[in-house]
N, C-alpha and C positions, 0 to 999 in steps of 0.2 A: 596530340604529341605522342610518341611512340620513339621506343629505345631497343638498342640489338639487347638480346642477352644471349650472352656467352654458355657454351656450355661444355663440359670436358668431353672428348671423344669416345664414345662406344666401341666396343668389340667391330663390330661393323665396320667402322668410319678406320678406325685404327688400322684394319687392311685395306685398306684404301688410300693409307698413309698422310690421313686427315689429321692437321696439327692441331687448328682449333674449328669449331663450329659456330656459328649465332642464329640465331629466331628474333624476329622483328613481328611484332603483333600489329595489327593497325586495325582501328574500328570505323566504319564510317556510317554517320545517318544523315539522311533527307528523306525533308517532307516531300510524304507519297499521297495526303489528303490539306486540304486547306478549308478551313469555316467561312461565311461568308464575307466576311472583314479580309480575307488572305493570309490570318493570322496559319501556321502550321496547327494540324488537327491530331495526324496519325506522321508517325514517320517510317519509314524503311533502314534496318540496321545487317549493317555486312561487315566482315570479317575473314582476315585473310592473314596467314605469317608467310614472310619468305624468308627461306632458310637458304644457309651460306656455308660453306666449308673453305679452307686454304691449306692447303699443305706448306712442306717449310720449303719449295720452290715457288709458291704463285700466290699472287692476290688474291681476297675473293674472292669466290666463283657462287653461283645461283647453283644450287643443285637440288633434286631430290632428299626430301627426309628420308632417314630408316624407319621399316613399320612400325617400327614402338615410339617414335618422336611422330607421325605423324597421327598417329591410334592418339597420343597422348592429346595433339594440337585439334583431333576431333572431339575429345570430351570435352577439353575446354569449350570449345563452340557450343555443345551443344548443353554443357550448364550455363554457359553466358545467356544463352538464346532460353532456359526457362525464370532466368532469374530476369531477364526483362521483361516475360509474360505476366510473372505475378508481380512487379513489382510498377507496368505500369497503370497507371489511372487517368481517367478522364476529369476531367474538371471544368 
């Protein structure tokens, strides 16, 4: 499941005459190994936001993040991506 979050307009976006913004997270995993059963072993995990703008003439639109929204949408990744390494185990 995955949901927009809104967020108020930046200096940036603001000249651009961006009324509001949203970020939509989405995680996906599949199995990338199988044990001999077929049971899932190891999995592949991806991650992606699509970011949205509308000004007070248009629907949303897909656009490009500003560097600082999308700087921010990298750390996130990339602490998602060590808190899966320590956190997962085999069993």
């Amino acid at each position: 499941m995955t949901i927009w979050k809104r967020h108020t307009p930046i200096e940036m976006e603001i000249r651009e005459e961006v009324e509001e913004c949203r970020t939509r997270p989405t995680i996906e995993a599949s199995p990338t190994q199988r044990t001999r059963s077929g049971a899932p072993r190891a999995y592949g995990v991806y991650s992606e936001a699509e970011y949205q703008v509308q000004t007070d003439t248009s629907s949303w639109r897909v656009d490009e993040p500003p560097p600082n929204r999308e700087e921010y949408l990298d750390e996130t990744a990339t602490h998602m991506e060590s808190q899966f390494k320590s956190g997962v185990k085999e069993y």
